[in-house]
N, C-alpha and C positions, 0 to 999 in steps of 0.2 A: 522538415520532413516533406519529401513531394507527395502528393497524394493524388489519387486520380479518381474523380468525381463521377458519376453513373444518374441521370435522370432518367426516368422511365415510367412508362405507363402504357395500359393496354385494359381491354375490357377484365372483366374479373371472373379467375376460376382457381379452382381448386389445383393445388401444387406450383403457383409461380415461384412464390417466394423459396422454395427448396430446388428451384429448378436454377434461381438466378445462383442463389446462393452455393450452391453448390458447382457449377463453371468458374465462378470464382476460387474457389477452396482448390477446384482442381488444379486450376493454374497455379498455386502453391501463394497465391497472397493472403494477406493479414484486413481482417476487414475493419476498418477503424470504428465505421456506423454505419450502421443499419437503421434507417426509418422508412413506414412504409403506412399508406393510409387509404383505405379500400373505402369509397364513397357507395351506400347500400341503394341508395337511390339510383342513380346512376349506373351501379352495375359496375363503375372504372376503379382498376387497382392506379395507385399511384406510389413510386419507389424512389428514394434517393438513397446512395449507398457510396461511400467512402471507403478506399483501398489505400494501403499505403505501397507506394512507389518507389520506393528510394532506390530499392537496391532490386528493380525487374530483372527476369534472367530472361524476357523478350522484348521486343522493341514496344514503342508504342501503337506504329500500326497494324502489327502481329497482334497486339490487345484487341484492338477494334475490330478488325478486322475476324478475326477468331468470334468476339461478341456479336460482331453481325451476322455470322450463320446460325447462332440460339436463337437472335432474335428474329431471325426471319421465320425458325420453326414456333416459337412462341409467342408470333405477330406482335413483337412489340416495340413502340414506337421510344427512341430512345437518342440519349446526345453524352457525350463523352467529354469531361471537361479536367487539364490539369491545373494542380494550384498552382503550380511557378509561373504562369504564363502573367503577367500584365495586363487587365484588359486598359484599351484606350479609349478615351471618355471625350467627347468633344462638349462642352457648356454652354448651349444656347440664351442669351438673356435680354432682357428689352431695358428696363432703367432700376428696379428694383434688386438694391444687392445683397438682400440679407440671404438668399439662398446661396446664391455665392462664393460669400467670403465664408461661410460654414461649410461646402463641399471640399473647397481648395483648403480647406484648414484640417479637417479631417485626412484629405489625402496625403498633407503633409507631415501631417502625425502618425501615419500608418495605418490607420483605424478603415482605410477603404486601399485595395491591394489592386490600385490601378493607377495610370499614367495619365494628367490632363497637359495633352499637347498644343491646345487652342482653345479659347473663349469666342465665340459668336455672336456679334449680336444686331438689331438694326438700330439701334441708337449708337452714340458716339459716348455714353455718359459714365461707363463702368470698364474704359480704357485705364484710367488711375487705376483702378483694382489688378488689372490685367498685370499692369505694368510693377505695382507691387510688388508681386510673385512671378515676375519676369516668364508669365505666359502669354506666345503671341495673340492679336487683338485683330480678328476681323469686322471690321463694319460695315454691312450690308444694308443702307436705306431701302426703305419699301418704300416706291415713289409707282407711278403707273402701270410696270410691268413686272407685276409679282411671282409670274412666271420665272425673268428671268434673273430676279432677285434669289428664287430659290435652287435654281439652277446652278448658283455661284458656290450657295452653302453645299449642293450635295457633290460638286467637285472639290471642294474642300476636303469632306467628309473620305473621300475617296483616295486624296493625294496625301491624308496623314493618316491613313488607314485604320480608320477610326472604328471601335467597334459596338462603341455605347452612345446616345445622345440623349443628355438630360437637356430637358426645359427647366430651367431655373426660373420661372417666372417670364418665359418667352412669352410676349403677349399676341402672337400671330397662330393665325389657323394653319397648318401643315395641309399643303395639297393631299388627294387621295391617291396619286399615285407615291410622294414621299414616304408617307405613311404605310402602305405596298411596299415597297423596297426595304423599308426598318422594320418590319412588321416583328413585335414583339421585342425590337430594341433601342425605342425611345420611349424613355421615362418622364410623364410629364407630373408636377405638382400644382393639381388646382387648390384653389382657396377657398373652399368649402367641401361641407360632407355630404360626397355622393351618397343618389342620384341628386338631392334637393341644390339649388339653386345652380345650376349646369351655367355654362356661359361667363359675359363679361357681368363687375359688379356685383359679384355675389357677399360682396359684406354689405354693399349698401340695400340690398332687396332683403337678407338678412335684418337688417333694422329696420327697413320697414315692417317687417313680418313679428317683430319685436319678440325673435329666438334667444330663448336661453343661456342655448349653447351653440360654438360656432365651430368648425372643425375643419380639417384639411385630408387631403384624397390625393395619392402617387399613384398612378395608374399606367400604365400601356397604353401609347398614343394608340387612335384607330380612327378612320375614315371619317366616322359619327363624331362629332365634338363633345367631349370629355363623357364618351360613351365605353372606352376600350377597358378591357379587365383591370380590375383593380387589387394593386400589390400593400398598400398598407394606410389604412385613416385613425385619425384623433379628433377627439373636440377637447373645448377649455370651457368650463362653467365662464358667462356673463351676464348681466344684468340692465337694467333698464337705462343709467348712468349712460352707457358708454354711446357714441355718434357713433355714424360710420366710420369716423378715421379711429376713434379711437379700437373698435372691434379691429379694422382695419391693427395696430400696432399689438392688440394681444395674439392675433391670431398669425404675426411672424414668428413667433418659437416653434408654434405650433408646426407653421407650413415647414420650417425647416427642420424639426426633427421627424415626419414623418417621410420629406423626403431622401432624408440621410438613410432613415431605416430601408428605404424601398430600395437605393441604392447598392446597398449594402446586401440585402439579401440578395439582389442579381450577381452582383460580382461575386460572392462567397454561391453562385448555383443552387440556388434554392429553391426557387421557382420553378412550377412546371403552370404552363399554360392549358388550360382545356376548353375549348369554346370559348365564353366570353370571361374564364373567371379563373382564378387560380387556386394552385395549392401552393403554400407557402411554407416548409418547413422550418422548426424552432433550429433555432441554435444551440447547438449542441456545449454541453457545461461541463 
């Protein structure tokens, strides 16, 4: 079934949801879901809503296009996404490959409904992995001019029309203007649970701190380092026993299932962005 995905949000009043809901009905579709979740504090309505597509008796941009004059009378801020489409995922990574080989395994199994057409990285050392799963393997050294090291990756990004970029463990800062250009579509997984321990090192400052528990953060790259909205965290009970490499090796499952998850609810449009934080709607059963 094609379906055609609806994110939306707009300050909060009385009659949206009858208002959306109803241009829809008119246009004669079937509404698969409806979730909707008005923040009281804030004042912001937030909407995601699912239509099935299969059998439209208008085009797609006659959709849009028709929903963009409601929303202009109902000021509200909104993006249209269909399921068939593929997004394309470019995988940034530095030497550590357990994010990795659980993303491309995942997408190989269907469980994430996108295309990984290249791996990235500035080491040379998870070209074997690449090659695996016979996805091309760019190596970009960071040597002096990190400029134009990054320069390389964002004409990459541009020649294989890429429209997602996960940091798998990429261990380099993203310039502020890269960051500006993806803005809200690089997903990075730090290795600890924001805000606490921000930065490089954060399992070994972690044991010195001689925490509990240890956890992992997917978030929306942004200018501020590991400062951008955050899409999904975990921790894992530990104890006194473990060094830092050892917290280090509990908290790989960790980092890769909250980055799968974070993945996964962007490609399936779940996410709506608001200032620095989101809304992230469940999965529907």
């Amino acid at each position: 079934m094609t379906k055609a995905i609806f994110l939306i949000q707009c300050g909060d009043r009385k009659g949206l949801l009858s208002a959306i809901v109803g241009f829809f009905a008119s246009k004669g579709f079937s509404i698969l879901h409806c979730q909707q979740h008005t923040d009281s504090y804030e004042k912001r309505f937030f909407m995601r809503i699912e239509l099935d597509a299969s059998d439209m008796k208008i085009s797609r941009k006659e959709l849009e296009d028709s929903f963009s004059s409601v929303a202009d009378e109902l000021n509200l801020e909104w993006s249209c996404h269909w399921s068939d489409y593929r997004t394309r995922i470019a995988i940034l990574v530095s030497k550590a490959s357990h994010c990795l080989y659980d993303l491309v395994a995942r997408q190989l199994d269907g469980e994430l409904n996108a295309e990984i057409p290249l791996i990235i990285s500035n080491h040379p050392d998870l070209e074997k992995v690449a090659n695996q799963f016979r996805i091309p393997f760019y190596c970009f050294p960071v040597g002096e001019d990190k400029e134009e090291q990054e320069k390389k990756i964002r004409d990459l990004l541009r020649r294989f029309d890429i429209d997602l970029v996960v940091l798998a463990r990429y261990m380099q800062i993203l310039s502020p203007g890269f960051t500006e250009e993806w803005k809200d579509r690089i997903i990075n997984i730090h290795h600890a649970f924001l805000p606490a321990f921000q930065g490089a090192n954060p399992y070994l400052r972690a044991y010195q701190r001689g925490v509990k528990m240890i956890g992992a953060t997917a978030h929306y790259a942004s200018e501020d380092l590991d400062q951008g909205p955050i899409i999904e965290q975990d921790v894992v009970r530990v104890n006194h026993e473990l060094t830092p490499n050892g917290l280090k090796e509990v908290g790989k499952d960790c980092e890769k299932r909250v980055l799968a998850s974070a993945v996964k609810a962007h490609l399936e449009h779940r996410i709506i962005v608001y200032g620095n934080k989101t809304i992230v709607f469940a999965v529907e059963r």
